[in-house]
MIVOBA-699488 format. One record per residue (C-alpha): residue in three letters; x, y, z. Coordinates in pm, 1 decimal, always signed. Last residue first. Layout:
# MIVOBA-699488
VOGU,ala,X,Y,Z
...
***
This chain:
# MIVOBA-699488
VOGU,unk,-12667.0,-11307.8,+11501.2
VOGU,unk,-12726.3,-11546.4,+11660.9
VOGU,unk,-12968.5,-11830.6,+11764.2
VOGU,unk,-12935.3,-12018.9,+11423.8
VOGU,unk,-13161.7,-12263.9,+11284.3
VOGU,unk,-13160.8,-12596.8,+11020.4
VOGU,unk,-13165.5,-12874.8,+11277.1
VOGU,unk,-13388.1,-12701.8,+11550.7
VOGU,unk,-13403.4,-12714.3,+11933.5
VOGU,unk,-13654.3,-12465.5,+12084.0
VOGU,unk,-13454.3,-12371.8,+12242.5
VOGU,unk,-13150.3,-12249.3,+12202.1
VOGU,unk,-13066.8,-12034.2,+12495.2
VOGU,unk,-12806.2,-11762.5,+12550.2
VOGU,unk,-12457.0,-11692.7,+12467.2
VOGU,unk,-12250.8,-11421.0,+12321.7
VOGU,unk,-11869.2,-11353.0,+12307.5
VOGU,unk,-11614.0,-11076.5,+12211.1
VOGU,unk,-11295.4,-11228.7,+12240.9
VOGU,unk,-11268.5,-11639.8,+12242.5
VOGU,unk,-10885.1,-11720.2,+12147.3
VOGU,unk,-10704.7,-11833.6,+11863.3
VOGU,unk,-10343.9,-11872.9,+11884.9
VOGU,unk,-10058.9,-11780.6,+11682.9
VOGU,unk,-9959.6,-11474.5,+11901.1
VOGU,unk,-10290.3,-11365.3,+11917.5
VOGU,unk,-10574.4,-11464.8,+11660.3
VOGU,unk,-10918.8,-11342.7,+11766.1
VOGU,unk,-11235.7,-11484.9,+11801.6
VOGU,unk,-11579.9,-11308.8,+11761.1
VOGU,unk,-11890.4,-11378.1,+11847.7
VOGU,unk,-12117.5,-11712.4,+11964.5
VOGU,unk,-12207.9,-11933.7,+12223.4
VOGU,unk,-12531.8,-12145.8,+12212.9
VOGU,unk,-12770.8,-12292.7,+12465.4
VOGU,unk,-12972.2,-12570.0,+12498.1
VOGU,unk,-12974.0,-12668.7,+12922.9
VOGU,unk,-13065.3,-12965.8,+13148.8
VOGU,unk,-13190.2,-13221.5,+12962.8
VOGU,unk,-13297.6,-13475.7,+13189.6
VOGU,unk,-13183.4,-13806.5,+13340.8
VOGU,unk,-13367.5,-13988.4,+13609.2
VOGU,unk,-13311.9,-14326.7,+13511.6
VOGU,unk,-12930.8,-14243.3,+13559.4
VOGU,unk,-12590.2,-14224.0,+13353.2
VOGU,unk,-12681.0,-13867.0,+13223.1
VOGU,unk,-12795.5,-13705.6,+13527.4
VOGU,unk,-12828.0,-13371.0,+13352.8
VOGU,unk,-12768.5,-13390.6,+13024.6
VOGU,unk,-12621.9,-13066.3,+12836.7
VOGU,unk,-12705.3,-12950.8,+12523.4
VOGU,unk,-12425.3,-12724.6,+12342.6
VOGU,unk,-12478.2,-12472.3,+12060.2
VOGU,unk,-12194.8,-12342.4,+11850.3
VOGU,unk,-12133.9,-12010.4,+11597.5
VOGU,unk,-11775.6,-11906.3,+11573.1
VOGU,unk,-11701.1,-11548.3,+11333.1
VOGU,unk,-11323.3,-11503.2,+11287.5
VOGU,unk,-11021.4,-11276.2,+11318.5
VOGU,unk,-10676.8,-11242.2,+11251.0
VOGU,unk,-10697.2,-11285.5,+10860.4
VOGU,unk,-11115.0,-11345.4,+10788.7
VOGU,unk,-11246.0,-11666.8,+10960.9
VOGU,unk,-11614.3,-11810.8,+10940.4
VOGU,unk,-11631.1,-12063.4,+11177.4
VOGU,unk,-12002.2,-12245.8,+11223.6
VOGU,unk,-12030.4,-12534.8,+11445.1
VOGU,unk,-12435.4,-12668.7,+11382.7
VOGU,unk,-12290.2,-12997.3,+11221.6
VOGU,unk,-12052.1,-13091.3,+11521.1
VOGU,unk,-12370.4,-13096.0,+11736.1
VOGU,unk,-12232.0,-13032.9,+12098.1
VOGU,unk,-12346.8,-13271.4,+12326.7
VOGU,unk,-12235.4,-13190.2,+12700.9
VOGU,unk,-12292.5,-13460.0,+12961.3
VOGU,unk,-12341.7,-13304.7,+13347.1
VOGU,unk,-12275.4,-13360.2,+13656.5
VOGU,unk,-12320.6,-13024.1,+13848.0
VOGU,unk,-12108.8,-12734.0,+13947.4
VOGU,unk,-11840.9,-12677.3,+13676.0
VOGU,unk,-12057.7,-12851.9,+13398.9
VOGU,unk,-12292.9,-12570.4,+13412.7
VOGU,unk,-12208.3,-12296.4,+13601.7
VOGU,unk,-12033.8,-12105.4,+13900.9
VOGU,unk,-11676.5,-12172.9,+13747.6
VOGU,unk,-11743.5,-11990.9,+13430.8
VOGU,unk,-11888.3,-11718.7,+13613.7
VOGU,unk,-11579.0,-11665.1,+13838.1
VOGU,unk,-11355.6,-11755.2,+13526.2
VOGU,unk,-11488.3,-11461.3,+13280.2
VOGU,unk,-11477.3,-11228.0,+13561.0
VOGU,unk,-11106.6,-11288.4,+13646.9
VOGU,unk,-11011.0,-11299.0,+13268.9
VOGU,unk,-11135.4,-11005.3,+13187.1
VOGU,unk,-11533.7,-10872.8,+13098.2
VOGU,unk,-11828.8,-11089.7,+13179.0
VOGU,unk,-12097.2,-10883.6,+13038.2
VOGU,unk,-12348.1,-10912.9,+13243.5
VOGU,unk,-12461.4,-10923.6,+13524.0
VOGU,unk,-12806.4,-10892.9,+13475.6
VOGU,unk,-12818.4,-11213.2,+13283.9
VOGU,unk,-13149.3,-11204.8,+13040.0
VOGU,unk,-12897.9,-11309.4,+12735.3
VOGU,unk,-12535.7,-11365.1,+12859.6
VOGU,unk,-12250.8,-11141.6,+12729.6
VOGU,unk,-11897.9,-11262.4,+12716.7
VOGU,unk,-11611.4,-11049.3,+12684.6
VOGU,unk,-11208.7,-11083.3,+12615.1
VOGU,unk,-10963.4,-10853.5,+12778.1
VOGU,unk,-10743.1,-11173.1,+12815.8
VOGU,unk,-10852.2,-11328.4,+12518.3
VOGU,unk,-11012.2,-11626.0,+12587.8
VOGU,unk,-10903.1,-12047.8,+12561.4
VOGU,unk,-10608.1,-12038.8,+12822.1
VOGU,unk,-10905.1,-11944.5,+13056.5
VOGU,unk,-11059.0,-12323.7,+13007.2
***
């Protein structure tokens, strides 16, 4: 998962009072401490919502992932709607997550955008 930010790259969290995540170290501690990392979880990421908007070395990415708790049980649930979204850059050849945003989408919608 690191290989896929810039090393100085951000990520800021709406309502997170720790944020932003800034570095590689402090992007993987809060990576590792949610979501899929710590609980069983399906992701569903609607291909049609994906937005990438690129100009030379850099590009706009819009996504939004759903997550099912308990997925292969009775008791499943949706767990969390969020989206990521910002700025990726191209170093050396690859692209990488820089200057990220994430927070909720909900309420879930077809034709709408959390961000910008």
């Amino acid at each position: 998962m690191m290989s896929l930010w810039d090393p100085n790259g951000s990520l800021s969290i709406s309502g997170d009072p720790n944020s932003p995540y800034v570095g590689l170290e402090r992007l993987k501690s809060f990576l590792l401490s949610t979501g899929s990392f710590t609980h069983r979880r399906l992701s569903l990421v609607p291909s049609f919502k994906i937005q990438i908007d690129i100009h030379g070395n850099e590009a706009f990415f819009y996504e939004e992932c759903h997550d099912i708790g308990d997925f292969d049980l009775p008791t499943r649930f949706i767990a969390a709607d969020t989206f990521l979204a910002g700025t990726l850059h191209k170093i050396k050849g690859k692209w990488v997550f820089s200057n990220m945003f994430g927070g909720s989408a909900s309420p879930l919608s077809v034709d709408h955008h959390y961000f910008p």
